[in-house]
C-alpha positions as CSV (number, residue, x, y, z in Angstrom):
1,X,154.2,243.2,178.1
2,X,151.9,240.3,178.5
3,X,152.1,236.9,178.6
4,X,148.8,234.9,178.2
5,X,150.7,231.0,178.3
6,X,151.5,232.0,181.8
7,X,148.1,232.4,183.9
8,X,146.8,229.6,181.7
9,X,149.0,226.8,183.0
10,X,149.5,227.6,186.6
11,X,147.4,230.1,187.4
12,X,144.0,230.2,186.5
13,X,143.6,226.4,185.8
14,X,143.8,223.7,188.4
15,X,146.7,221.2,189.2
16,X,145.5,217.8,187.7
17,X,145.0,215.5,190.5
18,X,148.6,213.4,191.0
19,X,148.5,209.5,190.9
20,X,147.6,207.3,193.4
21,X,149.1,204.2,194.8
22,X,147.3,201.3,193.9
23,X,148.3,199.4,196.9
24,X,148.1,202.2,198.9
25,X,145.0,204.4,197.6
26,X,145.9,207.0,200.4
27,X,149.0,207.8,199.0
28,X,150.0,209.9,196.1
29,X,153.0,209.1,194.0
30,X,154.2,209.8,191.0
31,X,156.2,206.8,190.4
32,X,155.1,204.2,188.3
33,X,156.2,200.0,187.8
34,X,157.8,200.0,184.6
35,X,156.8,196.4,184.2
36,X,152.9,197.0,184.4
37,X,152.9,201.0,184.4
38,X,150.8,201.0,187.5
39,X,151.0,203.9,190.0
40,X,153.3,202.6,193.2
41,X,154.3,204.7,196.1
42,X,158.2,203.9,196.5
43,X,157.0,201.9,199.5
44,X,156.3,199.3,196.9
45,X,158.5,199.5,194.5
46,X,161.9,197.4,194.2
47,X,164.9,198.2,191.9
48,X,165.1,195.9,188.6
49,X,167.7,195.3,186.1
50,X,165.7,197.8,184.1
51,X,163.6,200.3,185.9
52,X,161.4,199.5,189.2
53,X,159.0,197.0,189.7
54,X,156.3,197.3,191.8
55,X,155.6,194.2,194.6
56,X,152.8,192.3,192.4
57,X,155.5,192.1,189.3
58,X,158.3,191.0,191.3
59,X,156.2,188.4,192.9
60,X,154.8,187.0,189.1
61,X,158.3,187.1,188.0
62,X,159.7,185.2,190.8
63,X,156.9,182.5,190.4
64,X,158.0,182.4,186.7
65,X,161.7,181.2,187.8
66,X,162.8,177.6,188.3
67,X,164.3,177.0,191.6
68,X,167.5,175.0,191.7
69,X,167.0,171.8,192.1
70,X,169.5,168.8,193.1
71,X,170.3,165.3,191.8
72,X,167.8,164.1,193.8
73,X,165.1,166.7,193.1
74,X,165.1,168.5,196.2
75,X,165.0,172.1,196.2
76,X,167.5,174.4,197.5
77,X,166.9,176.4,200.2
78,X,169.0,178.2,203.2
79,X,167.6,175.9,206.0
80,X,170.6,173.4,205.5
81,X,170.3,170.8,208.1
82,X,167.0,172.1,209.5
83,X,165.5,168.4,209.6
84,X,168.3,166.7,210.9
85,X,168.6,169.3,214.0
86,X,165.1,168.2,214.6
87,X,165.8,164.8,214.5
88,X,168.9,165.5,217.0
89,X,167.0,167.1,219.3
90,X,164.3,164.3,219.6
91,X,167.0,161.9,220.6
92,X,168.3,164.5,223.4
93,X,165.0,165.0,224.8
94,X,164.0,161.4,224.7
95,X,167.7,161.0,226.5
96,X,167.0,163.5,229.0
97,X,163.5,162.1,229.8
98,X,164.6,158.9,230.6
99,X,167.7,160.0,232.7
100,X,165.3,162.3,234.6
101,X,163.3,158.7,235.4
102,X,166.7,156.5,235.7
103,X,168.1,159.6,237.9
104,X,171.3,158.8,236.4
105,X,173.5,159.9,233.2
106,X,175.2,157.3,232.5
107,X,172.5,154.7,233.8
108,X,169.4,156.3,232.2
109,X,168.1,153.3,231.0
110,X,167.1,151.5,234.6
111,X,164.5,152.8,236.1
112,X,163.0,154.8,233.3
113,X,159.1,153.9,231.7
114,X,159.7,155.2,228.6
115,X,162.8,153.2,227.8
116,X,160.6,150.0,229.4
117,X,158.2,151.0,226.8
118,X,160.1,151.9,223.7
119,X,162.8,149.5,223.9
120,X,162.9,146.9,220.7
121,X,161.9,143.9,222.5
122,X,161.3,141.6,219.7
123,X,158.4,139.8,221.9
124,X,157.1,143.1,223.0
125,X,157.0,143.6,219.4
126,X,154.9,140.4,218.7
127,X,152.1,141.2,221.2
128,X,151.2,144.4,219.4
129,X,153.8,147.1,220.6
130,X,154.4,148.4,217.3
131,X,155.7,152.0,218.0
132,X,159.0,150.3,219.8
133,X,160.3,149.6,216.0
134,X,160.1,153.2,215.8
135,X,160.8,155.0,219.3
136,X,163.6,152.1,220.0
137,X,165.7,154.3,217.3
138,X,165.5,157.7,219.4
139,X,166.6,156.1,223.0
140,X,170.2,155.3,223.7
141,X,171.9,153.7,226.5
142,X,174.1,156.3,228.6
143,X,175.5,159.8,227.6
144,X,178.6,158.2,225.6
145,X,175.8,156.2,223.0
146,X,174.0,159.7,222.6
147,X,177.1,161.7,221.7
148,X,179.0,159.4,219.6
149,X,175.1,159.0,217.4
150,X,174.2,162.3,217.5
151,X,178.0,163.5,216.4
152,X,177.5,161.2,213.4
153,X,174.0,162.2,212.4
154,X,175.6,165.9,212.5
155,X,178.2,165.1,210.2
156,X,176.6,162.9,207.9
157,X,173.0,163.8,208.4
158,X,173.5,167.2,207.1
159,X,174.9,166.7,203.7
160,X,172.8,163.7,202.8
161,X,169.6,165.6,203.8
162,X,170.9,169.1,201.3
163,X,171.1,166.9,198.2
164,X,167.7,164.6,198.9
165,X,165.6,167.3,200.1
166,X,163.8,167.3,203.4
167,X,160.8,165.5,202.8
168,X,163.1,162.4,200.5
169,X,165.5,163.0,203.7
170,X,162.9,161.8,206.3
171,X,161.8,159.3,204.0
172,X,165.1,157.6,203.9
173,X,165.3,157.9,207.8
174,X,162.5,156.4,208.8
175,X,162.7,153.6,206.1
176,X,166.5,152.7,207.8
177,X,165.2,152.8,210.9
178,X,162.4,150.4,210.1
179,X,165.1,148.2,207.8
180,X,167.4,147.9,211.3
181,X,164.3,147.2,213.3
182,X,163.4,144.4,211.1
183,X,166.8,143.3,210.6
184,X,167.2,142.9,214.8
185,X,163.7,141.3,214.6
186,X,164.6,138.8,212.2
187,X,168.6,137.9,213.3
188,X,169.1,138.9,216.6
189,X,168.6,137.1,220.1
190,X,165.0,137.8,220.5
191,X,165.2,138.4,224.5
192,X,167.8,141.3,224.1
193,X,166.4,145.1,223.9
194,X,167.8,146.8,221.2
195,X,168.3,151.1,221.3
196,X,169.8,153.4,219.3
197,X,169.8,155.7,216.2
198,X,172.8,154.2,214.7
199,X,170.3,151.8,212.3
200,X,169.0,155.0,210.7
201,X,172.2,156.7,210.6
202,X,174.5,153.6,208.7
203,X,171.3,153.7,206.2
204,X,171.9,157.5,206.0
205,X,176.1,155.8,205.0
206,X,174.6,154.4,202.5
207,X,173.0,157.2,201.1
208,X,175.9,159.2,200.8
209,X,177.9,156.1,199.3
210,X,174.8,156.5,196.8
211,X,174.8,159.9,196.5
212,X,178.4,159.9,195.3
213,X,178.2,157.2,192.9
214,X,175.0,159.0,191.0
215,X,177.8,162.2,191.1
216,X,179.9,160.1,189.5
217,X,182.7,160.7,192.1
218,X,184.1,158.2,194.4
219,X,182.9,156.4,197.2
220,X,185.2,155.1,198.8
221,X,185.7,157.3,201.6
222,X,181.9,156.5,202.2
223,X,182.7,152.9,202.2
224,X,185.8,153.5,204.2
225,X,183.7,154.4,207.1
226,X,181.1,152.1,206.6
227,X,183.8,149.0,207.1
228,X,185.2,150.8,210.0
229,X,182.3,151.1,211.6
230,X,181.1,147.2,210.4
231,X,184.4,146.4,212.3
232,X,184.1,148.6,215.2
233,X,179.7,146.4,215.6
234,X,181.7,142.8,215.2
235,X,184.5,143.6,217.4
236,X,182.8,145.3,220.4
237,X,180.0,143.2,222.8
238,X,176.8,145.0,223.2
239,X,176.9,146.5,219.2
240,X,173.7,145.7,217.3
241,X,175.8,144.4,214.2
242,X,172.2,143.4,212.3
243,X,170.8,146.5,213.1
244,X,173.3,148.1,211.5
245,X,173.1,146.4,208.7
246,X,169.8,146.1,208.5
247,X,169.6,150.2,208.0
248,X,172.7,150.5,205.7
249,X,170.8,148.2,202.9
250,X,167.4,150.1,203.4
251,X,168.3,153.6,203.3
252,X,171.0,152.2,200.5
253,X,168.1,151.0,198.5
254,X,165.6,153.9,199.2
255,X,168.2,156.3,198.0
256,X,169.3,154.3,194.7
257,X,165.6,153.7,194.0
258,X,165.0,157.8,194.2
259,X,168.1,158.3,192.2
260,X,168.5,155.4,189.5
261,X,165.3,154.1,189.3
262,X,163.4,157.1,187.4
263,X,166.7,158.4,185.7
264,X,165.8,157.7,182.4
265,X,162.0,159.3,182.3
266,X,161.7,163.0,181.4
267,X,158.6,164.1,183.3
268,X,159.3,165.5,186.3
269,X,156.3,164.4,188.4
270,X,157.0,160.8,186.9
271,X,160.1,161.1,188.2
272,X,159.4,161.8,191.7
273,X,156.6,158.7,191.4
274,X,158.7,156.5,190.5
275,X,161.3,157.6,193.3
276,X,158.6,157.3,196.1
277,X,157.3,154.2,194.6
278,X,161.0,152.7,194.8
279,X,161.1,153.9,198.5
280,X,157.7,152.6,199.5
281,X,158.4,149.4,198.0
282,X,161.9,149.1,200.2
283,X,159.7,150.0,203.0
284,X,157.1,147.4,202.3
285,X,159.6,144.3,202.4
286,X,161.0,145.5,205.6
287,X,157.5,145.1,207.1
288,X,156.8,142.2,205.8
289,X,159.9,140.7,207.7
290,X,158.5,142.1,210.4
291,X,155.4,140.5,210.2
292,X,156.7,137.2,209.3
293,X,158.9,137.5,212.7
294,X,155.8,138.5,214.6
295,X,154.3,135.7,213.4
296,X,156.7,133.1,214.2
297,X,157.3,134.6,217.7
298,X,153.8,134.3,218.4
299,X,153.5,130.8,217.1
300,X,156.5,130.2,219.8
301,X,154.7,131.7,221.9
302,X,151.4,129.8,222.1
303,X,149.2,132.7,220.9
């Protein structure tokens, strides 16, 4: 008894040659991507709702999805609170550096050159040291101003920066910081050095007070603290009450600008132009009080 199917399929023809990866070209496979049929070695392939898809497909189709987005427009992400670790740890180190030149903890402030030079000396300021309106809000005086600030940028910093997004989140910062620095230019004694990161951090108060009012939820505990802590400048010598102030009602403003001001357009990138634009125009008026300080001081001055 014969069989002549037999030898013709296995035996006397050859095995066609088996798929290749075509990601890998040195492996065969006989799995395909059910998505784009391609051969894939299981290497690159990842399970899908229906089939397996190889690593090119699962990229396209992740570009394809919207990220989440929050009220402000900020994306997202797992790195909560990446941005205001950074900012805490700039404080410590510009803490440590000058207690390392003060020798001294709770003293760090006299002997050290980079609180000399950083300091917001309002006549310093006027003769063209412009980085103290910045650097003045990352020095602090002793250990006790450091841990109460940074403790309050941790707990407040954090939340404000998930909703606004990181770069909207360093926006608001820096624009409090320069609001407090123009509000000690402009209102307080001009011959007192002013330090501290509490400026930035009662304008990140007033972002969450903002925040909760566009959730439509209440502020009050937001402005519960903020009083407290208006209280706690008035009440205690040595508190930069301006300065404080002076941040609340910039990073206040910045944040209603980013989320009020373009509420009502559709586009998304007009949107976010609009938001900046809001911000850069808070920044703008607190430079130009600056400048008109500068000016007078250097008119006092004789210069």
């Amino acid at each position: 008894m014969t069989n002549p199917g037999w030898g013709g399929a296995y035996g006397d023809q050859p095995t066609p040659p088996q798929s290749r990866c075509v990601r890998h070209p040195d492996r065969p496979t006989g799995l395909a991507c059910s998505r784009c049929g391609r051969p894939a070695c299981p290497q690159c392939l990842q399970a899908a709702a229906v089939g397996q898809h190889c690593v090119d497909c699962v990229r396209a189709g992740n570009a394809q999805v919207r990220r989440a987005r929050t009220v402000a427009g900020g994306s997202a992400d797992s790195t909560y609170g990446l941005v205001t670790y950074v900012i805490m740890a700039l404080n410590v180190l510009a803490f440590a550096a000058t207690a390392l030149q003060s020798r001294s903890v709770m003293d760090n402030t006299g002997a050290s050159s980079l609180y000399e030079s950083l300091a917001l000396f309002p006549p310093a300021v006027a003769l063209g040291d412009y980085e103290r309106l910045i650097g003045s809000g990352f020095l602090h005086y002793g250990l006790i101003h450091l841990l109460v600030n940074m403790f309050a940028l941790y707990i407040i910093g954090r939340d404000v920066e998930a909703i606004l997004g990181k770069t909207r989140y360093i926006a608001v910062y820096v624009v409090s910081l320069v609001g407090g620095s123009a509000s000690v230019m402009l209102l307080e004694d001009p011959f007192t050095a002013t330090v501290g990161a509490s400026g930035a951090i009662f304008g990140l108060l007033g972002a969450q007070a903002i925040i909760l009012l566009k959730l439509r939820r209440s502020p009050t505990p937001a402005l519960v603290v903020i009083g407290l802590n208006i209280v706690i400048s008035i009440t205690i010598p040595g508190i930069s009450l301006w300065g404080h102030m002076g941040g609340l009602v910039a990073g206040a403003l910045a944040t209603a600008g980013i989320l009020f001001v373009p509420a009502r357009v559709q586009n998304r990138r007009t949107r976010s132009y609009l938001g900046w634009a809001a911000v850069a125009a808070v920044a703008v008026v607190a430079l130009a009080v600056i400048a008109f300080r500068v000016l007078d001081l250097r008119s006092r001055m004789g210069l």
